[in-house]
DSSP file (Angstrom, degrees, kcal/mol; ACC not computed):
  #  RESIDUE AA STRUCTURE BP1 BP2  ACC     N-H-->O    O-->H-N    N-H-->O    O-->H-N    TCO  KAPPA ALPHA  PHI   PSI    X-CA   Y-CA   Z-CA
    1    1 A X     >        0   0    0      0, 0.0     4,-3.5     0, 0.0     5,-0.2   0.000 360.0 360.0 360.0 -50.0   30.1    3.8  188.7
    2    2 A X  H  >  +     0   0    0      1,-0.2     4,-0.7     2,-0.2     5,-0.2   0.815 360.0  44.7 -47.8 -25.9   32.6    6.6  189.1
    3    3 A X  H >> S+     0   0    0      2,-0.2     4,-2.3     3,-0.1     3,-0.8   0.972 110.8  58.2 -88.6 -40.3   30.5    9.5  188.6
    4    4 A X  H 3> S+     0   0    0      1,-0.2     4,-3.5     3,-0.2    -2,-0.2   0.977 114.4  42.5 -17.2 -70.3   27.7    7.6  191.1
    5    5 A X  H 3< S+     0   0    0     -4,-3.5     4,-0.4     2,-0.2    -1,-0.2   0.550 111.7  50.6 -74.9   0.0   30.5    7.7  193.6
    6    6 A X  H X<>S+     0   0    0     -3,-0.8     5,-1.8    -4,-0.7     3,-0.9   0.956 114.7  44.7 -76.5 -63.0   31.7   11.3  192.9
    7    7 A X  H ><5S+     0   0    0     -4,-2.3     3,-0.8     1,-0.2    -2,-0.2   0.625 108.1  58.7 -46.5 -39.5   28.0   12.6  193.2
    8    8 A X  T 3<5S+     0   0    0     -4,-3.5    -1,-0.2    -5,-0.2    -2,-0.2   0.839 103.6  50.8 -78.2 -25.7   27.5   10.5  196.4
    9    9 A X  T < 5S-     0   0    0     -3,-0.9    -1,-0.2    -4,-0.4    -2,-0.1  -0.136 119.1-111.0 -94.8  45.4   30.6   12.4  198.3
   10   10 A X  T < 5S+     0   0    0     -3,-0.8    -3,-0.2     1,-0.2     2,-0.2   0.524  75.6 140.9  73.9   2.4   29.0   15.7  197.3
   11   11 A X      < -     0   0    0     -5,-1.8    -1,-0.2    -6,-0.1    -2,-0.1  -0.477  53.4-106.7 -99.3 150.5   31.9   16.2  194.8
   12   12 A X        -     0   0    0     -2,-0.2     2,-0.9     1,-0.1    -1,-0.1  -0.424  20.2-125.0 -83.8 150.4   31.2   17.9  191.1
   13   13 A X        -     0   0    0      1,-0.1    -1,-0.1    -2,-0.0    -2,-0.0  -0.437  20.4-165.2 -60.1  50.5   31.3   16.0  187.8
   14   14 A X        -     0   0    0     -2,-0.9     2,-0.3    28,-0.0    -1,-0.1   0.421  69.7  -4.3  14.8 -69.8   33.7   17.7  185.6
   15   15 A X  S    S-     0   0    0     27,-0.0    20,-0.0    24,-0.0    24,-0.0  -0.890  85.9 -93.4-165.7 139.9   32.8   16.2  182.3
   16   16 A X        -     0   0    0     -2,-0.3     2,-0.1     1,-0.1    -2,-0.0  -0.487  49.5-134.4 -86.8 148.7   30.0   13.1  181.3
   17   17 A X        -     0   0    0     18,-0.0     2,-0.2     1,-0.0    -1,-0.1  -0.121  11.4-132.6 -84.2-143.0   32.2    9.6  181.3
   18   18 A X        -     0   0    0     -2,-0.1     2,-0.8     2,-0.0    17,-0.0  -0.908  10.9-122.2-173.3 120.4   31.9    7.2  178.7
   19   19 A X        -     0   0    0     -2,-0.2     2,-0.3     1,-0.0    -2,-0.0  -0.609  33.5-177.0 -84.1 123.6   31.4    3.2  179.1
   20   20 A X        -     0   0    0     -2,-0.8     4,-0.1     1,-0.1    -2,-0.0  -0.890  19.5-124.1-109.3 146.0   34.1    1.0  177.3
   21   21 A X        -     0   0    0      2,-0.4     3,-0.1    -2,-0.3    -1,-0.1  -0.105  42.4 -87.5 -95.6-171.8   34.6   -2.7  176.8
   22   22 A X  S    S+     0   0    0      1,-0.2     2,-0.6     2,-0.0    -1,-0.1   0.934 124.0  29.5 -51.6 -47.4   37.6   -4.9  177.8
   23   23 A X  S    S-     0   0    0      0, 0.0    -2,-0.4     0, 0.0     2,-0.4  -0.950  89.1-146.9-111.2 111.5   39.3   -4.0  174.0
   24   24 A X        -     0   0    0     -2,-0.6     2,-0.2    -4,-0.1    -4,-0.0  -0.678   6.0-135.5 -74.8 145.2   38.2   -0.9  173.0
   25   25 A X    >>  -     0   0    0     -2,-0.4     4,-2.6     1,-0.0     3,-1.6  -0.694  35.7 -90.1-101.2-179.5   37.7   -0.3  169.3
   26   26 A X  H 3> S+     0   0    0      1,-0.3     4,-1.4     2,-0.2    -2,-0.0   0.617 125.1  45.6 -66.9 -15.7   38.9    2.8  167.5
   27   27 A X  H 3> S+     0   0    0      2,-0.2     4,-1.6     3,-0.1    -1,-0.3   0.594 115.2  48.8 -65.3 -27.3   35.7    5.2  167.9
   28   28 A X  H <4 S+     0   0    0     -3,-1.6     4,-0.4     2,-0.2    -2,-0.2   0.838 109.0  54.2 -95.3 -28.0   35.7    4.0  171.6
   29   29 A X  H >X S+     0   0    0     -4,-2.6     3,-3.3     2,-0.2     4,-1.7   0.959 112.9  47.9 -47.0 -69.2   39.8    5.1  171.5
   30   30 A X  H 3X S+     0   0    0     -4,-1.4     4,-1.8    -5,-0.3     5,-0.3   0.905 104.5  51.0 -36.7 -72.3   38.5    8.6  170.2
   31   31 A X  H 3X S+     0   0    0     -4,-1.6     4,-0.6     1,-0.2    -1,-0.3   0.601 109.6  53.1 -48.2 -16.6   36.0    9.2  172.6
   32   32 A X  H X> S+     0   0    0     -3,-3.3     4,-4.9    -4,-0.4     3,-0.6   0.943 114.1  46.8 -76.1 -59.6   39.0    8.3  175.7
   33   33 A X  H 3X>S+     0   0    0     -4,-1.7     4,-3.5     1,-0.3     5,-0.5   0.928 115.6  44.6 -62.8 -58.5   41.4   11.1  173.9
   34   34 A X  H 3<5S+     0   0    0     -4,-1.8     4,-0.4    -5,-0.2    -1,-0.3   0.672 112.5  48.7 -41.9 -39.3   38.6   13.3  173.8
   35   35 A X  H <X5S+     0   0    0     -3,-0.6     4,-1.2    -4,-0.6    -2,-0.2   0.957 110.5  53.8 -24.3 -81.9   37.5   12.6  177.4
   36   36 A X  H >X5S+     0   0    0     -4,-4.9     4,-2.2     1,-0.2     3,-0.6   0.861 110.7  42.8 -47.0 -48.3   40.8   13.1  178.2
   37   37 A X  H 3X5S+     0   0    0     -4,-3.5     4,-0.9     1,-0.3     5,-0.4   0.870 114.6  49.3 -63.3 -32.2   41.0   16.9  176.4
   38   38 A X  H 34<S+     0   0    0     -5,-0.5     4,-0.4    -4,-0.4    -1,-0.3   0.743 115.5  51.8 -84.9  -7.9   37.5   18.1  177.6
   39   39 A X  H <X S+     0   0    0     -4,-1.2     4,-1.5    -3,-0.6    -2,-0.2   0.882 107.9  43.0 -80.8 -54.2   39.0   16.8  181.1
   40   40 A X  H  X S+     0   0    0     -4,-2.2     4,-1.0     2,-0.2     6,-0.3   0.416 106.3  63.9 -97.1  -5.3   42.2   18.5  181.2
   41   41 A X  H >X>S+     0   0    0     -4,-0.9     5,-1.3     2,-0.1     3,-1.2   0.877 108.8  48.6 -76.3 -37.3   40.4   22.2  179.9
   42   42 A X  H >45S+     0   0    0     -4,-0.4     3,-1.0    -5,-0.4    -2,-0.2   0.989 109.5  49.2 -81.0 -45.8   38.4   21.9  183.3
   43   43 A X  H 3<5S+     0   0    0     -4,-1.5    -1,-0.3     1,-0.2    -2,-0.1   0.830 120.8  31.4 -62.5 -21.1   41.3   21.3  185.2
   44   44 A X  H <<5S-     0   0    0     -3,-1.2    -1,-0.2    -4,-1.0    -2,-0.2   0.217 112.6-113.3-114.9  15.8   43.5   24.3  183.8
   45   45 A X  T <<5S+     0   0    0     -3,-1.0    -3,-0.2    -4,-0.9    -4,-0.1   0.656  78.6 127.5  68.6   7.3   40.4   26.4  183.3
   46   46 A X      < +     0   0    0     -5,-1.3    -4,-0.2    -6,-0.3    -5,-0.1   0.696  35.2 144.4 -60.0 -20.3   40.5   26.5  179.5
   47   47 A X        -     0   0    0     -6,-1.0     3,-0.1    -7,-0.1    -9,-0.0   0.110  41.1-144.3 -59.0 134.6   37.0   25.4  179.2
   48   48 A X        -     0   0    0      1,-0.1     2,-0.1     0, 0.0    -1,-0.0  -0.412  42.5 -85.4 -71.6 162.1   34.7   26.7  176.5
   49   49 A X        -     0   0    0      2,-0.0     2,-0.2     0, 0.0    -1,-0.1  -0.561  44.8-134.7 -87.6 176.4   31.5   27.0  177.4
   50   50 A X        -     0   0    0     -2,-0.1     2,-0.3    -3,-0.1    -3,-0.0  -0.556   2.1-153.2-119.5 145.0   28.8   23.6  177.1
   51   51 A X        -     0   0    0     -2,-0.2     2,-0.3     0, 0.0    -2,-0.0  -0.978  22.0-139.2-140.5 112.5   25.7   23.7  175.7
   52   52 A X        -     0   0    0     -2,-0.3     2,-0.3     1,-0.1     0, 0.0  -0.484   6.8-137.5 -73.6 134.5   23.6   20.6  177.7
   53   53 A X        -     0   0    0     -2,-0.3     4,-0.4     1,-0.1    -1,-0.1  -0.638   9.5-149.3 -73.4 122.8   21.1   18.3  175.4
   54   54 A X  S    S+     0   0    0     -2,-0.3    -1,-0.1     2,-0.1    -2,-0.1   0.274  97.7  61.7 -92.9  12.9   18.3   18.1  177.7
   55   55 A X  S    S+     0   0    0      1,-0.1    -1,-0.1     3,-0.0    -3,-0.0   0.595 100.2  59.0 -95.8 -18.1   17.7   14.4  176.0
   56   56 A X  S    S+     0   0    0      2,-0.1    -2,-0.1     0, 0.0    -1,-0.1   0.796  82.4  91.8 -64.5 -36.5   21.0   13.8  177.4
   57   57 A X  S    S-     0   0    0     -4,-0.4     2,-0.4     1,-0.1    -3,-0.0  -0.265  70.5-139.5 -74.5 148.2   20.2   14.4  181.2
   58   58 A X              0   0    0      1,-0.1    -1,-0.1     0, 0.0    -2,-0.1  -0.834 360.0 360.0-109.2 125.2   19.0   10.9  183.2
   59   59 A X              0   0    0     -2,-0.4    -1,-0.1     0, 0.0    -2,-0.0   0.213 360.0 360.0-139.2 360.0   16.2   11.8  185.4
């Protein structure tokens, strides 16, 4: 729903989220920390470049 509402005030997605339940389990843990690292290269401009899965994209 965040990334909806990012994209609807014009403003760019950083980084794809990732849906988690009430209790995460420890793969769904990973994928936050990981979040979090690919998150904070784009903010201090570290990022490598991404190479997009067009199977990924929602059209």
């Amino acid at each position: 729903m965040l990334e909806d509402r990012f994209r609807g005030l014009k403003m760019r997605v950083p980084v794809q989220g990732i849906r988690v339940k009430l209790i995460p389990t420890t793969e769904e843990l990973d994928k936050c920390r990981q979040l979090g690292r690919e998150l904070a290269e784009v903010m201090t401009n570290r990022q490598t470049a991404r190479t997009i899965d067009m199977a990924d994209l929602e059209f």
